[in-house]
C-alpha positions as CSV (number, residue, x, y, z in Angstrom):
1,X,0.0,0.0,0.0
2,X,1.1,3.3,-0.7
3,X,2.0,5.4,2.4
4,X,-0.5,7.9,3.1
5,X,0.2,11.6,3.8
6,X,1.2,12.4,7.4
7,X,-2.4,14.6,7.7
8,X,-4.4,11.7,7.5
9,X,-3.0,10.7,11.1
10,X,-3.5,14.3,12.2
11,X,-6.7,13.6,11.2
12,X,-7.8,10.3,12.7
13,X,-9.3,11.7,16.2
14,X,-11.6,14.3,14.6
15,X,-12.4,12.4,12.1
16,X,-13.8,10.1,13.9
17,X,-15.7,12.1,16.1
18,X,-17.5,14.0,12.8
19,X,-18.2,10.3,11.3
20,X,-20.0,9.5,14.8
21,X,-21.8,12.5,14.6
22,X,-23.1,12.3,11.3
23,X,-24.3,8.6,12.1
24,X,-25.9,9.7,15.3
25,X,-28.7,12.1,12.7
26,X,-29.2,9.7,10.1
27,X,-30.5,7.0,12.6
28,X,-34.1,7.1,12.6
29,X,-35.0,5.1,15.6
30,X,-32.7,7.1,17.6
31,X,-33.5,10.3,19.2
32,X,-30.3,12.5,18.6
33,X,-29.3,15.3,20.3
34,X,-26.0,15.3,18.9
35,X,-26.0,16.7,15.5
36,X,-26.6,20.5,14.1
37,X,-29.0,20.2,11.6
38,X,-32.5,22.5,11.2
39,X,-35.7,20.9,11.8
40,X,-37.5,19.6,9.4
41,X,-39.9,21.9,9.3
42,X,-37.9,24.5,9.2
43,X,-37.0,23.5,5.4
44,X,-38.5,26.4,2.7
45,X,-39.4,23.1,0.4
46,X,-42.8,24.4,-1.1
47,X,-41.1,28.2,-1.4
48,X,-38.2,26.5,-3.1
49,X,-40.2,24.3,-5.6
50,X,-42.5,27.2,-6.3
51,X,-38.7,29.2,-7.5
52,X,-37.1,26.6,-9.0
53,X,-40.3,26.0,-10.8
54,X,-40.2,29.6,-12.1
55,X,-36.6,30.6,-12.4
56,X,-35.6,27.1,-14.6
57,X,-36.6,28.1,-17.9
58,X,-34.5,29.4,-20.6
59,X,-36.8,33.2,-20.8
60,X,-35.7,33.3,-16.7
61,X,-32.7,32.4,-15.3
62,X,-32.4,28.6,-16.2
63,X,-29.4,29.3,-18.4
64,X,-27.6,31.4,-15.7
65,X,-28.8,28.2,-12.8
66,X,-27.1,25.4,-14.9
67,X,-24.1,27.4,-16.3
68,X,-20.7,27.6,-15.1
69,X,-20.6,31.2,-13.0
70,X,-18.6,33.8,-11.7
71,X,-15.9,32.1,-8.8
72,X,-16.5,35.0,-6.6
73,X,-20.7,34.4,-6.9
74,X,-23.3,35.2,-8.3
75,X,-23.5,39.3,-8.2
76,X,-27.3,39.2,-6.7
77,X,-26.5,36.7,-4.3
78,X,-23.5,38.9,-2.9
79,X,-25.8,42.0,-3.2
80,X,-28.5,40.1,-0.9
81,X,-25.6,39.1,1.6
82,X,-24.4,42.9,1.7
83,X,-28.1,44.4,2.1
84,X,-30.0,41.7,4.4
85,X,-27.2,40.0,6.7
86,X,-24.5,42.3,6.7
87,X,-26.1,45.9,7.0
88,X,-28.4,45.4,9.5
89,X,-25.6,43.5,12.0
90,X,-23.3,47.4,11.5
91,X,-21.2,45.8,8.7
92,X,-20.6,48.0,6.0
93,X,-19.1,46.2,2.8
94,X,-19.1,46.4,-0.9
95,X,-20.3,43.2,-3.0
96,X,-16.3,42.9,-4.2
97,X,-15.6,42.1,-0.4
98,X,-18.0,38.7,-0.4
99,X,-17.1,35.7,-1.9
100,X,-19.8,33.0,-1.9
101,X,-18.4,29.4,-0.9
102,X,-19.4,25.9,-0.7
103,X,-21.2,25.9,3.0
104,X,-19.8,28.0,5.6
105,X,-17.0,25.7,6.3
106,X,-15.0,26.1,3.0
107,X,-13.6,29.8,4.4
108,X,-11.7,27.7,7.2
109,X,-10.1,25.8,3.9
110,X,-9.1,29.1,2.3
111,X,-8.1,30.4,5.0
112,X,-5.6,27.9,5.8
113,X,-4.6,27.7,2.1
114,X,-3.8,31.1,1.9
115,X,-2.0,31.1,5.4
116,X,-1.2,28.1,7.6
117,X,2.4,26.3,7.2
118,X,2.6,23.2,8.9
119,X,3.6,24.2,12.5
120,X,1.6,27.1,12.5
121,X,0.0,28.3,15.7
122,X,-4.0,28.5,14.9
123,X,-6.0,29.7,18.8
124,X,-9.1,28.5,18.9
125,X,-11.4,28.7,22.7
126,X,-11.8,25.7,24.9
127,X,-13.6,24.2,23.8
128,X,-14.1,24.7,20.0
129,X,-15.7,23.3,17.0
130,X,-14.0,20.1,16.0
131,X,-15.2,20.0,12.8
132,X,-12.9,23.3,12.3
133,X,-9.8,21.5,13.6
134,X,-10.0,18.5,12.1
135,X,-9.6,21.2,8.5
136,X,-7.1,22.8,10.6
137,X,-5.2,19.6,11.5
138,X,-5.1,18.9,7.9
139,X,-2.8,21.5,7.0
140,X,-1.0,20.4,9.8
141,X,-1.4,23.4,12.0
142,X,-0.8,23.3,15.9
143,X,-4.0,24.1,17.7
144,X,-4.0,25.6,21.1
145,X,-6.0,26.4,23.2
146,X,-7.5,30.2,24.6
147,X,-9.7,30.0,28.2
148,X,-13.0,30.6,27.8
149,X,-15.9,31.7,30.5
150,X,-19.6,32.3,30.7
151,X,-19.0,35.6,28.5
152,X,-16.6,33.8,26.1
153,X,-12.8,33.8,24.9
154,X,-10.7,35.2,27.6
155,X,-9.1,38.2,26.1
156,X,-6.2,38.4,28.6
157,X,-5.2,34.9,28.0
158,X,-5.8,35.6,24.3
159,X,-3.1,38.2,24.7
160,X,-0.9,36.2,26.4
161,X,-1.1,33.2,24.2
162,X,-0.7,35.4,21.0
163,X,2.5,36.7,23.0
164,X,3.7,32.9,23.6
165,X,2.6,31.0,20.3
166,X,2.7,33.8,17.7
167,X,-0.4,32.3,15.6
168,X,-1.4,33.2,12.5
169,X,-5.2,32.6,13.0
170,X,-7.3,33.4,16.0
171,X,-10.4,31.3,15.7
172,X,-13.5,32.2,17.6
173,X,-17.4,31.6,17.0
174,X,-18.9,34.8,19.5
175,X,-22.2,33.9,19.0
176,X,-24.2,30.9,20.6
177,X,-20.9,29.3,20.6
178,X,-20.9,25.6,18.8
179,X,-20.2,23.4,21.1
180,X,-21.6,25.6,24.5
181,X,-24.3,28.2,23.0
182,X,-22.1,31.1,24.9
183,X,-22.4,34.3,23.3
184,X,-19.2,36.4,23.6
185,X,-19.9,39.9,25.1
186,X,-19.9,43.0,23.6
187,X,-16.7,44.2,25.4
188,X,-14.8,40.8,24.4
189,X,-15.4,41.4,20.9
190,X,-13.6,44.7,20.2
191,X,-11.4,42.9,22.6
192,X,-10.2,39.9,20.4
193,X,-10.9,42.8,16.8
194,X,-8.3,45.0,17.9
195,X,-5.7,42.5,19.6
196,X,-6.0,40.7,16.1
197,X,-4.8,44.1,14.4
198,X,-2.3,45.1,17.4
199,X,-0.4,41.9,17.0
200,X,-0.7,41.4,13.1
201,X,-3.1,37.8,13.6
202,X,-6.2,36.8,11.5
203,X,-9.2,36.7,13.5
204,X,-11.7,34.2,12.0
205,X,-15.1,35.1,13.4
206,X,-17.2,31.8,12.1
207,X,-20.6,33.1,12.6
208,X,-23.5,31.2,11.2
209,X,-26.1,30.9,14.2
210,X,-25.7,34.5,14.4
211,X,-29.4,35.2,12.9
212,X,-30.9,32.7,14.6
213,X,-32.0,34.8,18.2
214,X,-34.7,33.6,20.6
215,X,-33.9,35.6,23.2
216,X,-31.5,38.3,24.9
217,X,-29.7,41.3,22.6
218,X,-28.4,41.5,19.5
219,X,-24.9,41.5,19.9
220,X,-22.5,43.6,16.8
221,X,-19.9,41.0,14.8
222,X,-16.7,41.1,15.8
223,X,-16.0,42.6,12.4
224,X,-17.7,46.2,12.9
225,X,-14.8,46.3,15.2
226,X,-11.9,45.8,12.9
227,X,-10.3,49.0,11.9
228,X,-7.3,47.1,9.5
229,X,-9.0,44.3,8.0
230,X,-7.2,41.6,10.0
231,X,-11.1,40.6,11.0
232,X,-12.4,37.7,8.5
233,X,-16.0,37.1,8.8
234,X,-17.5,33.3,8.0
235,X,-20.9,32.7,7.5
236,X,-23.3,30.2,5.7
237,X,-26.6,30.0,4.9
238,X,-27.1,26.5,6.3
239,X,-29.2,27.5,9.6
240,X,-31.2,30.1,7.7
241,X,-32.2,28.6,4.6
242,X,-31.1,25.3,3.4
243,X,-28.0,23.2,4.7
244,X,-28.2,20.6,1.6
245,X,-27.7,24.2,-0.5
246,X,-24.2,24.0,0.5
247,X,-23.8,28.1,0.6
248,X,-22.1,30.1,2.6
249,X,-20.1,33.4,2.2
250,X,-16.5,35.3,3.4
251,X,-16.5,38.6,4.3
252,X,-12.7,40.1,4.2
253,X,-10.4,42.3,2.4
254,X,-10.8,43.4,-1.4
255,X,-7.2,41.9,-1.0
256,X,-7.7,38.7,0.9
257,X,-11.3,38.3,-1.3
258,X,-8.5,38.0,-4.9
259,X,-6.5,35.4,-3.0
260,X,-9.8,33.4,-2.0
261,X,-10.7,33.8,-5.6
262,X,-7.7,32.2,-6.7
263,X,-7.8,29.4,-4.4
264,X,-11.9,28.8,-5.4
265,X,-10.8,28.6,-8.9
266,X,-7.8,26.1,-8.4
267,X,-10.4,23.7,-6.1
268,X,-13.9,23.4,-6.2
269,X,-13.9,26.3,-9.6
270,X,-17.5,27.8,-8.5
271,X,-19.9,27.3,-6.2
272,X,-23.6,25.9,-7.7
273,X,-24.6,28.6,-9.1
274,X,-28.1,26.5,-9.2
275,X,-28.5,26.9,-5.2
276,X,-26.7,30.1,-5.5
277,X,-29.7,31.2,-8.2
278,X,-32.7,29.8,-5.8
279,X,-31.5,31.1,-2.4
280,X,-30.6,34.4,-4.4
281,X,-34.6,34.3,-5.3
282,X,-35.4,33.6,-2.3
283,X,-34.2,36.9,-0.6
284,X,-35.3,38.8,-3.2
285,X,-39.0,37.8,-3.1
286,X,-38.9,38.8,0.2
287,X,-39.8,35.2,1.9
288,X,-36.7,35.6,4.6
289,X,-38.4,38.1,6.9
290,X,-41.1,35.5,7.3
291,X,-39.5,32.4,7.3
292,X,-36.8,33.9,9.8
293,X,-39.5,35.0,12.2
294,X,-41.2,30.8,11.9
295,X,-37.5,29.0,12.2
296,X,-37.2,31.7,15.4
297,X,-40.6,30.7,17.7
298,X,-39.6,26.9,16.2
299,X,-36.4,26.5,18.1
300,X,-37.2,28.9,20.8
301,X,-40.3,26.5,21.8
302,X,-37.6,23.4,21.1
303,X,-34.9,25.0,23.1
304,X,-37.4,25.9,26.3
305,X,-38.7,22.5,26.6
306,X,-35.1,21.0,26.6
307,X,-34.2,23.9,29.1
308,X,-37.2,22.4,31.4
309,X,-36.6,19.4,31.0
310,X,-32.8,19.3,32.7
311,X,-35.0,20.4,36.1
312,X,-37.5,18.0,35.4
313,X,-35.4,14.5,34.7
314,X,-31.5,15.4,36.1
315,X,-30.0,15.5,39.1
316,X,-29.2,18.9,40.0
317,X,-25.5,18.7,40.0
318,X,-25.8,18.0,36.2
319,X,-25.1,21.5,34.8
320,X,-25.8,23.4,31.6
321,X,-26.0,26.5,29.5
322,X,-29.3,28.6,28.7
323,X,-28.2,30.2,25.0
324,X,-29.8,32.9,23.7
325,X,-30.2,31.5,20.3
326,X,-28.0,28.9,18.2
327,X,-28.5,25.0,18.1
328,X,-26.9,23.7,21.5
329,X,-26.6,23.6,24.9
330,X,-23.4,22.3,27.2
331,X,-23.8,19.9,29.7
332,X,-21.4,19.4,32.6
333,X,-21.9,16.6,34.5
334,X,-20.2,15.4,38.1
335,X,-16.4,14.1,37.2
336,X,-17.9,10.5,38.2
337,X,-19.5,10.6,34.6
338,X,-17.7,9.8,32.0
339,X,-20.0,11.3,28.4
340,X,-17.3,8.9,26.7
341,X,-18.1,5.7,28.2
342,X,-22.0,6.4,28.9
343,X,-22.4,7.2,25.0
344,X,-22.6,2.7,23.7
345,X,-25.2,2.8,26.9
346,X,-27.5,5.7,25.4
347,X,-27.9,5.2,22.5
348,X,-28.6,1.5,23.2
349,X,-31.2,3.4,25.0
350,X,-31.9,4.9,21.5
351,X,-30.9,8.6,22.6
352,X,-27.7,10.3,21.5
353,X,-25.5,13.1,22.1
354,X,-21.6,14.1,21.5
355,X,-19.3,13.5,24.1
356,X,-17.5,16.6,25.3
357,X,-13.8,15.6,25.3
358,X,-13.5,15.8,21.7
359,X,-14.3,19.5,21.6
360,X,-11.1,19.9,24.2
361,X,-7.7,20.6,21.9
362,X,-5.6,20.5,25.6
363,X,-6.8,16.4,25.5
364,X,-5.5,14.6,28.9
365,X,-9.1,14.2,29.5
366,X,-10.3,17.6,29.6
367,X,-14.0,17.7,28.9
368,X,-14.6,13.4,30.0
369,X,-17.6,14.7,32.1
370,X,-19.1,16.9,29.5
371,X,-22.0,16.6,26.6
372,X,-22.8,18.7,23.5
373,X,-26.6,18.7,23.3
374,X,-28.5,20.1,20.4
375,X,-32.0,21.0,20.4
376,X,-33.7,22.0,16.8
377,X,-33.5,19.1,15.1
378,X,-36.2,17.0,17.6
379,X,-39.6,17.8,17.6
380,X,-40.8,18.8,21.0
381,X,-42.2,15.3,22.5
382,X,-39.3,13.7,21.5
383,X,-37.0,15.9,23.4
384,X,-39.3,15.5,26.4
385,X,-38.8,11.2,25.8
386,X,-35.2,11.6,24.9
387,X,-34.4,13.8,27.8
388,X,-36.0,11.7,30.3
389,X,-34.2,8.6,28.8
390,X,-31.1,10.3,29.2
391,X,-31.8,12.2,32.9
392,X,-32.5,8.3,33.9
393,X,-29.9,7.3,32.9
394,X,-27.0,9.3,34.5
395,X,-29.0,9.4,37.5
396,X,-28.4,6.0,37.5
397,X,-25.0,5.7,37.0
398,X,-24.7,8.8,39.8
399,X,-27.1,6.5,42.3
């Protein structure tokens, strides 16, 4: 066998963690709280066959949908991303500074294309996204990690990490934080903007549950901050329209926006320009305002019956977070529980979550006694079943 590259072991403990996940939503009989996906019902399908119906002929925009397109986007869609999710959050930007990708994820790709070495220091909170750093352990990039609180990354050990490690990336997400739901505060995010642009580091703001508020105050990005451009803004379209749509967008630079342009055209060429045309449609018919208010009371109703549901069915030294918004909760259990070892048990109990440890860069255990939990995706009776399966269950083990 031919030797594989030295990423794929970088890779293995992520990957195996996203490949779990994945299998944990696409089991019917089991009640998952572990993955990030919109409800089902919060799918536009009758909006989108009703566009796709009218925009696919060759007198509308069929042409345009099934044609190769511009690597940078379709000029509307960028247009709708300036004027309906950038402006009203206080970021001002010109269509030339977006650049449409594949899902929200591909900007963690470009960005390490266009920067990361292998050895390079990438900071990322503890605990993080692990879907990021298993792209980021691709490129072979050293992840460590920044302290984190109830009001998110820490920006005094931010500093002195940045001080210590010299990264080329900071990686945050400041709003209803994937894995915790923590929103970072107001003060923290022209924090983390302007310690990015005193010490010459990328800030990667990965945003995408941003517009999906239930509750609480709309916090400003971390990029209305950024006075040097050293701010790059990720977002997708996933949580607000359509994840199988595979959209997203990058919000940087006219600079940085040419170098993503040339790394889209040497990889994936263009994004669909078919899902670019509908979801483009979509905005302009004015359905978002709508649909953003029904996807809004859907999780909020999901996320308060999970929220009553800890005091109903767990012991009360079984800890969580209340977010504001977002997909997930974090559970902290006593250090008796071990999320790890408990997971074979649950979900032969047909519920599932992810275990905490994996979201922990630091390893040596950090995280053992901790659970991602995700809310949107389970209608509200099942939460109710899979929560008290669950509460049982650790009570059990804690008995």
């Amino acid at each position: 066998m031919v030797k594989y590259a030295e990423r794929i072991k970088t890779m293995e403990k992520t990957g195996k963690i996203i490949r779990n996940l994945f299998n944990a939503m696409t089991d019917p009989e089991t009640i998952s709280f572990g993955g990030g996906a919109p409800a089902r019902e919060a799918l536009p399908v009758d909006i989108v066959r009703q566009i796709t119906d009218e925009v696919m002929r060759v007198d509308s925009r069929g042409v345009t949908a099934l044609q190769y397109g511009d690597p940078l986007g379709l000029e509307d869609l960028r247009q709708v991303v300036v004027d309906y999710l950038l402006k009203p959050k206080g970021v001002i930007a010109d269509p030339d500074q977006v650049l449409i990708t594949t899902g929200g994820i591909e900007t963690m790709n470009l960005i390490c294309q266009i920067f990361i070495d292998p050895g390079d220091v990438i900071l990322v909170e503890s605990p993080t996204f692990v879907h990021c750093v298993e792209i980021f352990q691709m490129f072979q990039a050293k992840c460590v990690a920044v302290e984190t609180d109830e009001c998110g990354m820490v920006p005094g050990d931010l500093e002195k990490k940045i001080k210590a490690y010299h990264p080329k990336v900071i990686y945050v997400v400041p709003t209803f934080n994937n894995p915790t739901g923590v929103t970072t505060t107001t003060e923290r995010r022209q924090a983390i903007a302007e310690l990015g642009s005193r010490y010459d580091v990328i800030v990667l703001e990965d945003d995408p549950y941003r517009d999906i508020r239930y509750s609480g105050e709309d916090l400003p990005p971390i990029k209305t901050f950024d006075k040097t451009g050293n701010t790059v803004m990720a977002n997708s379209f996933s949580k607000i329209f359509s994840p199988g749509s595979r959209l997203g967008y990058v919000v940087a630079t006219k600079e940085l926006i040419s170098l993503f342009y040339q790394i889209q055209t040497a990889t994936v060429s263009v994004t669909s320009t078919l899902s670019q045309v509908i979801c483009a449609e979509f905005f302009k018919r004015g359905y978002y305002p709508a649909h953003h208010r029904m996807i809004c009371d859907l999780y909020r109703e999901r996320r308060d019956t999970m929220m009553a549901c800890f005091d109903k069915y767990f012991p009360a030294s079984v800890k969580h977070t209340f977010p504001d918004g977002g997909m997930f909760t974090w559970v902290t259990c006593p250090p008796e529980i071990d999320t790890t070892a408990l997971l074979p048990e649950a979900e032969a109990h047909k519920v599932a979550y992810v275990a905490g440890e994996g979201f922990y860069v630091e390893g040596n255990g950090k995280g053992r006694n901790c659970m991602r939990m995700s809310f949107t995706g389970v209608t509200p009776d099942k939460i109710e079943t899979g929560m008290q399966r669950l509460g049982k269950l650790i009570t059990e083990k804690l008995s």
